[in-house]
C-alpha positions in Angstrom: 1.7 -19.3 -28.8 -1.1 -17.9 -26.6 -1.1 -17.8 -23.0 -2.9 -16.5 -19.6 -1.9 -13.2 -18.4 1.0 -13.3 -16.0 0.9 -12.0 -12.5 1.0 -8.6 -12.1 3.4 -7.0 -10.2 3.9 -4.5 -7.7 0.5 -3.9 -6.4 0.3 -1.1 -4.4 -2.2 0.4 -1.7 -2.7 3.7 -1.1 -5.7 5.3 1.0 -7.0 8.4 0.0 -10.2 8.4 2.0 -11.7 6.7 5.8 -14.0 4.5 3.3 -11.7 3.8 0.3 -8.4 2.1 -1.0 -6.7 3.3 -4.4 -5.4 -0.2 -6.0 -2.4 0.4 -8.7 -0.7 -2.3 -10.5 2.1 -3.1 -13.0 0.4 -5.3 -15.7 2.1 -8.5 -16.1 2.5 -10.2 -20.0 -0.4 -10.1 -21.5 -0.1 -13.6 -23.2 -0.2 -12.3 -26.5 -3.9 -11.7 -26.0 -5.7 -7.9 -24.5 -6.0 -8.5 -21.1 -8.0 -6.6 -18.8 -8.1 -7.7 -14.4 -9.9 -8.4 -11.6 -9.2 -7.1 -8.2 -10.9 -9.4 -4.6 -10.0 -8.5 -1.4 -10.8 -9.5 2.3 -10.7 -7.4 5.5 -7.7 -9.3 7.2 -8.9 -9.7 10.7 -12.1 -10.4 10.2 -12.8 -12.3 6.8 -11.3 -15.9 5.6 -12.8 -15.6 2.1 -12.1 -13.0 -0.9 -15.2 -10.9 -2.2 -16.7 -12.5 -5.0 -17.7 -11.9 -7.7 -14.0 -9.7 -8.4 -14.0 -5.9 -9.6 -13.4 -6.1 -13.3 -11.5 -3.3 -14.8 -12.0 -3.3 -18.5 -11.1 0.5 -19.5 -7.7 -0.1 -21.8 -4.4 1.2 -20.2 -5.6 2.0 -16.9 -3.8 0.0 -14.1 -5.5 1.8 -10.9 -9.0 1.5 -8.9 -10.5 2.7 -5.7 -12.5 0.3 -4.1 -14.9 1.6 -1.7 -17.4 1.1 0.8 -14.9 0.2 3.4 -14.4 0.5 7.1 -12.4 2.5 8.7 -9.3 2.1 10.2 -9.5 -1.2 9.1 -6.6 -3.5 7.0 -7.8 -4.8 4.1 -5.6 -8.0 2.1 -5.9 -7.3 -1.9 -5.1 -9.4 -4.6 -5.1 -8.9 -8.8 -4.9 -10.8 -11.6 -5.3 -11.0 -15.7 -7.7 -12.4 -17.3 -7.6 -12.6 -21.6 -9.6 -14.9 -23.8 -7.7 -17.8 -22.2 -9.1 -17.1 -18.9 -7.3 -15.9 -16.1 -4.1 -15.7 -14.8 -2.2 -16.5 -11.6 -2.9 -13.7 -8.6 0.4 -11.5 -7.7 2.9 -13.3 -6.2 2.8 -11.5 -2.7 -0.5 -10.6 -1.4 -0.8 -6.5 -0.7 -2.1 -4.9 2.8 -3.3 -1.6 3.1 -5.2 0.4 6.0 -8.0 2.4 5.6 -8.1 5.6 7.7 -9.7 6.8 10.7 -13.0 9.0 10.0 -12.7 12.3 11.4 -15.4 13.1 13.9 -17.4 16.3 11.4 -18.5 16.0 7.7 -15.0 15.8 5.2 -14.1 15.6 1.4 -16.6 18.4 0.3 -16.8 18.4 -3.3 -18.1 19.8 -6.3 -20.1 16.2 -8.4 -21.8 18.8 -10.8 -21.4 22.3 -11.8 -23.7 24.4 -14.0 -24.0 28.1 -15.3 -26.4 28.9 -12.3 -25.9 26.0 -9.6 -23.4 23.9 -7.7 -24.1 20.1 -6.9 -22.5 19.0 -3.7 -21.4 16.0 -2.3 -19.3 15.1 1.3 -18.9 12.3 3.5 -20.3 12.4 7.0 -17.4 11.8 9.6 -17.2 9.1 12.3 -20.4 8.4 14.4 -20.4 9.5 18.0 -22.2 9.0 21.1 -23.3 12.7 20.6 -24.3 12.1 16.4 -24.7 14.4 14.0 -28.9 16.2 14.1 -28.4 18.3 11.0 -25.8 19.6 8.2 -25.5 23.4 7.3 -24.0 25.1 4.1 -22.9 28.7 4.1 -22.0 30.1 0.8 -20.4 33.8 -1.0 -19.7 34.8 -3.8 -15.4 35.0 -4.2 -15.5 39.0 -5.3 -11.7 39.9 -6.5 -10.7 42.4 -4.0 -13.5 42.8 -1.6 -14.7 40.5 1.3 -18.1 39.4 1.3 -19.9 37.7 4.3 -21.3 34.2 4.1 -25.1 34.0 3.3 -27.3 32.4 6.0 -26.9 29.0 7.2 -29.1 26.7 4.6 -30.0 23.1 6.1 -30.0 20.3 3.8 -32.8 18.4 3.8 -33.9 15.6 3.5 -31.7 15.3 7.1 -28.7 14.0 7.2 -28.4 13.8 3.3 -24.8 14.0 1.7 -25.5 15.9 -1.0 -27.1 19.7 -1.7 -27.8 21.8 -4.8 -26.9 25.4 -4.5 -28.9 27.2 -7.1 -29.5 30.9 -8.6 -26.1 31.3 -8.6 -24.1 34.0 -11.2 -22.3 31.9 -14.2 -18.5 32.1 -14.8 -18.3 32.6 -11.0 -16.3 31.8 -8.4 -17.8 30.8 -4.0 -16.1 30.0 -1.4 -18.4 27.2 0.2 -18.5 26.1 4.0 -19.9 22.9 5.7 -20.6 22.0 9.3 -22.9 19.8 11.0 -24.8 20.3 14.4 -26.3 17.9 17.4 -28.2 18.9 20.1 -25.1 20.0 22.2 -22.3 20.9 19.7 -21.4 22.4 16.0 -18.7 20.5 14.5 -15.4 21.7 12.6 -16.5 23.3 9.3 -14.4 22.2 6.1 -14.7 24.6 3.1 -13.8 24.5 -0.8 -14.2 26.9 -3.8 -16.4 26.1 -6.6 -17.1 28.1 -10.1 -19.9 27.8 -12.1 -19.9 27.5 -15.8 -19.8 30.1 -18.5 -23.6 30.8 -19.7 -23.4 29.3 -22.7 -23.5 30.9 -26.2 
């Protein structure tokens, strides 16, 4: 006999990010039907009601999701259920907290969002607001020679201003930078955070 989901079960909350809360889940039975869920949450001190609509996460066997576009430092109530072709299922039987973390105060979690044989896509977050904020961001970039140290190129600024993600182009394929970001206002430069990216292979 077919059935709604049942609750999931330990719902955990883990934050990777200022902005963000990774959701994971043990799926409850499935009620003899494929069941994918639905995660709503609240921000605890401030909101009565759940978001709605829910997040739906349909991809088979994955029991995790980062929601984002939160605020920092900020506790956040989350709740998940199942839903299968008989509709959905009761919500965990304890609701889960988790805090969100405090932005730190200069650009953060550079990263590479696409790579090519002859150019690096950027992307980074920009860091808590301040009474002194943020005028411009600057990357400096060299190539990662095995054995020899090479200085950083010029400072590029990213335009448009203030924009959270750059292309570095006419780069060498199959090779390796060391990449560095800060950000300037009219009275300070910031903490720089850098990462290394490779280009691809030139293809055949």
């Amino acid at each position: 006999m077919r059935e709604k989901p049942s609750p999931p079960t330990d719902v955990t909350l883990i934050s990777n990010c200022y902005d963000a809360l990774n959701v994971s889940w043990m799926p409850g039975y499935d009620g003899g039907s494929e069941q994918y869920f639905e995660i709503t949450y609240r921000d605890k001190d401030r909101d009565d009601n759940f978001t709605a609509p829910p997040i739906e996460v349909k991809t088979s066997n994955v029991n995790n999701h980062q929601i984002e576009d939160l605020q920092e430092s900020t506790t956040y109530v989350v709740r998940v259920r199942g839903v299968n072709e008989l509709g959905p299922g009761d919500y965990q039987a304890q609701d889960a907290e988790g805090t969100t973390r405090g932005a730190p105060a200069h650009p953060d979690f550079l990263t590479i969002k696409k790579r090519t044989d002859s150019s690096l896509t950027l992307s980074w977050k920009p860091g808590r607001v301040e009474d002194d904020p943020w005028e411009d961001y600057f990357l400096q970039y060299k190539e990662k020679a095995s054995g020899t140290s090479l200085p950083f190129l010029a400072p590029i600024r990213v335009v448009p201003q203030l924009a959270t993600e750059y292309v570095i182009e006419d780069l060498e394929p199959d090779s390796a930078y060391t990449i560095k970001l800060f950000a300037k206002s009219a009275s300070k430069t910031s903490k720089s955070v850098t990462l290394t990216g490779v280009t691809d292979a030139k293809p055949d």
